[in-house]
Phi, psi and omega in degrees: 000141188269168185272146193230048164268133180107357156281154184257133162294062171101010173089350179212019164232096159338121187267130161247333173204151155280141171243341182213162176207126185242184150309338181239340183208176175224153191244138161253150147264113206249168170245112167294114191283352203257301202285345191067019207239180184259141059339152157240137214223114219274108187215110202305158171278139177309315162308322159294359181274321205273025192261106148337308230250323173282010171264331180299324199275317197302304175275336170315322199261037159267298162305351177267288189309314204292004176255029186255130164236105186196150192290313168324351205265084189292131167299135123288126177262344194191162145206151156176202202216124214289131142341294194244156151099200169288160200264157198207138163253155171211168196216122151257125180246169144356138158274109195254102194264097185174219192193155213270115150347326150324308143306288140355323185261337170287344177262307166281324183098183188313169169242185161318113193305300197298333175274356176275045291124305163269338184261008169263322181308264187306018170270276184319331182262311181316268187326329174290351185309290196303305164316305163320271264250359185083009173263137190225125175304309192078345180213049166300110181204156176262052102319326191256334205247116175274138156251112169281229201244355165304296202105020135336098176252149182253152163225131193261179148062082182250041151343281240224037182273156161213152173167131178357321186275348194238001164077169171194156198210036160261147180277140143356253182324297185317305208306342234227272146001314172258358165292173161255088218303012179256335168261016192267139169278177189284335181281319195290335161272337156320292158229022199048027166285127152219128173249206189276345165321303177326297147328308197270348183295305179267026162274333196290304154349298183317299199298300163353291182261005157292285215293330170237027182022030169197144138359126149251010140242119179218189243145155183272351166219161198279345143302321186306323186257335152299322159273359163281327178291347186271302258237315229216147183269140152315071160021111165298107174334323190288327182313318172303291194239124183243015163283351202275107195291146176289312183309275199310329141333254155019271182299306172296346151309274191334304151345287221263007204278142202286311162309100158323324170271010166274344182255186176292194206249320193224168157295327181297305181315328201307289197331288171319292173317336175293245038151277147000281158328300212278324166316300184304298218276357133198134218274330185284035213236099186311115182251141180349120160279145191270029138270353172285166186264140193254149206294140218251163155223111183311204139267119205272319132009298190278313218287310159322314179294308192311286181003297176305315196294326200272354190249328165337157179298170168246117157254117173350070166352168173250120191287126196263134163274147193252161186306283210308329187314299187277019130349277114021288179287327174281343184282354169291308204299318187286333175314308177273030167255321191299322177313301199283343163285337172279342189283315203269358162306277146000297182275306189306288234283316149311298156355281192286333173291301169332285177317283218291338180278316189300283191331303151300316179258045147223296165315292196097142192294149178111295183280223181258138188229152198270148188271163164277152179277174217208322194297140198125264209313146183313180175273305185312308172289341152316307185298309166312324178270355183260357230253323169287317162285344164084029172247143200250177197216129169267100202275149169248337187178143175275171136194173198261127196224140181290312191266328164262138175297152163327138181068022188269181176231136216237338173202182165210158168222129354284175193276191174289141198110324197317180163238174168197152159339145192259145178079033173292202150242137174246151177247135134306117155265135186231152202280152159280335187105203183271152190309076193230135141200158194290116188291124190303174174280120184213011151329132153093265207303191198273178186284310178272011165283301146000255164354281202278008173258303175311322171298003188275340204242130166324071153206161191286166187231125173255176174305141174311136204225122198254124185232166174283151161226132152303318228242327179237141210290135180299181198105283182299155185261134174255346160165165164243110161256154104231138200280187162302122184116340188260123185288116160219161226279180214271172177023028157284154181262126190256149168241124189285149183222124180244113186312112169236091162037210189268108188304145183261143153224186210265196188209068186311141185263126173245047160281101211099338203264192182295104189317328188298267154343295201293300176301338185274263133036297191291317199282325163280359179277007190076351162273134195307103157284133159248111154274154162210189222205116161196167184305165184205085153357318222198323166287161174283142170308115168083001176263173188268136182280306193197139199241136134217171033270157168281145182306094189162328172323164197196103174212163196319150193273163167087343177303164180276091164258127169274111167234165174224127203269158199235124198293348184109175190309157199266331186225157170222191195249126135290126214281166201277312185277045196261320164303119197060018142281140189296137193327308196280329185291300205276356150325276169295007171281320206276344186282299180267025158263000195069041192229166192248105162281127185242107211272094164249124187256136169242145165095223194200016152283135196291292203285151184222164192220162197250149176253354156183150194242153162222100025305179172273126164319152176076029148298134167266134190222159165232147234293171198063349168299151174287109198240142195238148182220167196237083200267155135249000000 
């Protein structure tokens, strides 16, 4: 998408620079001209407008945030669709002057238990917001979490939010897919389930990599780091750090625990228990309010530039005029046109004093009588100043003029000075107004009806000019600009915009490869991906099994592509070392095969170890089966 900094928005948002550019949209920071205030204003790539689905998803996170009120929160202020201008959806928010928790951890590296603590509170206070209300982010990452220069933390970007107020029209699996797999929890890669569990699992991540300045997982690819989130427990922090009070240990286990029902339910249980910890751990400690702003460490990074910047030569800025100056300016201009219309009343009215005195003390009844000027003046008030003079008015032509209002008087003959017989005539020309006409409606008809209806009217025709469309059949004109309904000047140029069908596109084969690549790939070439999910023998866990249409195909942009992503093997093996493990350990060995552990205990021992499995071990069974083991 090209940069459309220096374009007006809706008629009121100034683009003044782009600061980010994503896959779906680029953000600028603008200036609202009706409020005078900085925005920042969210404006989808164009190529993605014309996308249903992607527009839905764009305004669902308008809908998300904007039914969120909370200082954690970045506001949404406005969404629509520009009008006027380049065509555009958009979306306006707050302007967050400052830098992404992401940055912070690239620059410091782990953080300090008491600021990693203090900078989860209010993350952890956003999302209990989002919950009350039944909304689940889904993509909690430090990337989404701003911090400003205030010291604010926000939590931005609710794209992949879902819940009763905002409806939702991604399927489960895409949806799962397009978070960011170092934070997704395990039912979302799993089955594409997400609740506020969910939430709290990758804010506990978050949490993670503040406390430990990495990741607890990482891998050469993102099926790779998905299945350790499935498969693998999150590394306990004391493991890590060993400075780390255990209740906080503790809690961020839990966060993270691959049972969505070992963790709290919401952000608000996470919130209490943290909030709860940082008491104990110092009880005389006044505690935050969670609007409050937390003490800034600048970015030395940022910090470098400005330096640099300050040893450059110093060159004279170009002085930006501000909305209000040309406010300002424009209400002097109307002040001084209402002056110059009362100054030429006032002078036509001396005029007319002038003529009838001259006329009188100098001529005389009888003689020549001189006219008075008129230009300006209404046909009636001509008539009213001719009327006194014993001269009658006359229209000689109408015509259309840029500078006299309709029904004006744009000349006379004679002109004012002239003379004219007394009880003579003076004739008129009267302004029509300015030259305009409305370009007709030609959505839908064929190219020479089109034509020949614009063509009825004084104005130019440019070359046809032909895009892909879904909606309208080729051939047909899908609008024009300047669009329908719009006055325009005499020889303006109008461009007919023509429908060449639906774009075909080629169809690339993901056969083997990452379902992930493939629903990503496909959803930005513009085709409806339906995933489903089954076993596979022979496919790798989460690579593609099998697509159709097959790959090589040229089908419709917007089409319906079906692939099936593959869950891994259908069956596994009871493992040989399950004998004489201990009961909870070999619980979770049958568990992360995807097997049901059924426990029958004998004797009176506390610790118990198992002494026989049924099936027998090295059986081969399939996952999800009931496996019984005989601990003693």
């Amino acid at each position: 998408m090209s940069d459309l900094t220096g374009e007006l928005i809706d008629g009121r948002y100034q683009l003044l620079r782009q600061v980010a550019n994503g896959g779906m949209a680029a953000i600028y920071e603008a200036i609202d001209t009706r409020l005078d205030r900085k925005v920042a204003v969210k404006i989808m790539h164009s190529h993605l407008a014309q996308d249903d689905s992607y527009v839905s998803r764009f305004i669902r996170e308008a809908k998300a945030a904007a039914a969120l009120s909370h200082p954690n929160i970045v506001a949404v202020q406005d969404q629509g669709w520009n009008q006027n201008g380049v065509p555009a959806v958009f979306l306006v928010m707050e302007l967050i002057e400052g830098h992404t928790l992401r940055e912070y951890l690239n620059e410091r590296g782990r953080f300090e238990i008491k600021d990693a603590m203090n900078y989860l509170t209010p993350i952890l206070s956003a999302l209990s917001a989002a919950h009350a209300l039944g909304i689940v982010h889904r993509d909690v990452k430090p990337e989404n979490i701003m911090i400003s220069n205030e010291g604010r933390v926000k939590v931005a970007d609710f794209g992949l939010a879902r819940g009763e107020i905002i409806g939702s029209t991604m399927t489960a699996e895409s949806s799962v897919i397009l978070g960011s797999v170092s934070y997704l929890s395990p039912e979302q890669v799993q089955r594409g389930i997400a609740d506020s569990r969910s939430d709290v699992y990758a804010a506990g991540i978050v949490a993670y990599e503040m406390l430990i300045g990495d990741k607890p997982f990482t891998a050469d690819s993102p099926i790779q780091i998905a299945y350790m989130h499935v498969n693998e427990e999150v590394p306990r922090l004391r493991s890590k750090r060993k400075e780390i009070p255990k209740a906080l240990d503790d809690l961020i286990a839990r966060a993270t625990s691959k049972n969505p029902d070992d963790r709290p339910r919401t952000a608000s249980e996470f919130l209490d228990e943290l909030a709860q910890i940082q008491v104990d751990l110092d009880p005389k400690k006044n505690q935050m309010s969670l609007g409050l702003d937390l003490p800034v460490e600048p970015i030395r990074e940022k910090t470098q530039k400005k330096e640099a910047l300050k040893s450059e030569p110093v060159v004279e800025e170009e002085k930006i005029e501000t909305t209000r100056q040309l406010r300002r300016k424009e209400e002097k201009k109307k002040r001084a046109s209402k002056r110059v219309r009362r100054n030429r009343k006032v002078a036509l009215i001396l005029a007319v004093a002038v003529g009838v005195a001259g006329w009188w003390s100098l001529v005389g009844p009888g003689s020549q009588v001189v006219v008075p000027s008129t230009v300006g003046a209404t046909y009636d008030e001509a008539v009213s100043i001719l009327q006194p003079l014993g001269l009658t008015a006359t229209v000689l032509e109408s015509r259309f003029d840029e500078e006299i209002a309709k029904g004006s008087v744009i000349e006379s003959n004679p002109a004012g000075g002239g003379k004219v017989q007394a009880n003579g005539s003076v004739s008129f020309i009267l302004s029509k107004g300015p030259e305009r006409y409305t370009i007709p409606k030609t959505t839908g008809l064929t190219v020479s009806a089109a034509q020949n209806a614009i063509l009825k009217y004084p104005i130019e025709l440019l070359p046809i000019k032909e895009v892909f469309s879904s909606e309208i059949p080729k051939g047909f004109v899908i609008e024009t600009i300047p669009q329908s309904g719009t006055s325009v000047k005499r020889d303006a140029q109008i461009e007919v915009i023509v429908s060449k069908g639906i774009e075909q596109i080629a169809l690339a084969s993901y056969l083997g490869k990452s379902g992930e690549q493939a629903l990503n790939e496909l959803t930005e070439a513009g085709f409806d991906v339906q995933p489903t999910y089954a076993y596979s023998e022979s496919v790798l866990e989460l690579a593609v099994i099998s697509q159709s249409p097959a790959g090589g195909s040229a089908i419709n942009k917007g089409a319906k592509v079906s692939i099936v992503i593959s869950k891994g093997p259908r069956y596994t093996f009871i493992p040989e070392t399950i004998i004489a493990m201990e009961s909870v350990a070999a619980q979770n060995l049958l568990k992360s095969l995807g097997l049901k552990p059924k426990v029958v205990s004998t004797g009176k021992n506390k610790v118990k170890y198992v002494i026989s499995v049924s099936p027998g071990k090295k059986t081969k069974v399939e996952r999800g089966s009931t496996v019984t083991i005989k601990v003693q």
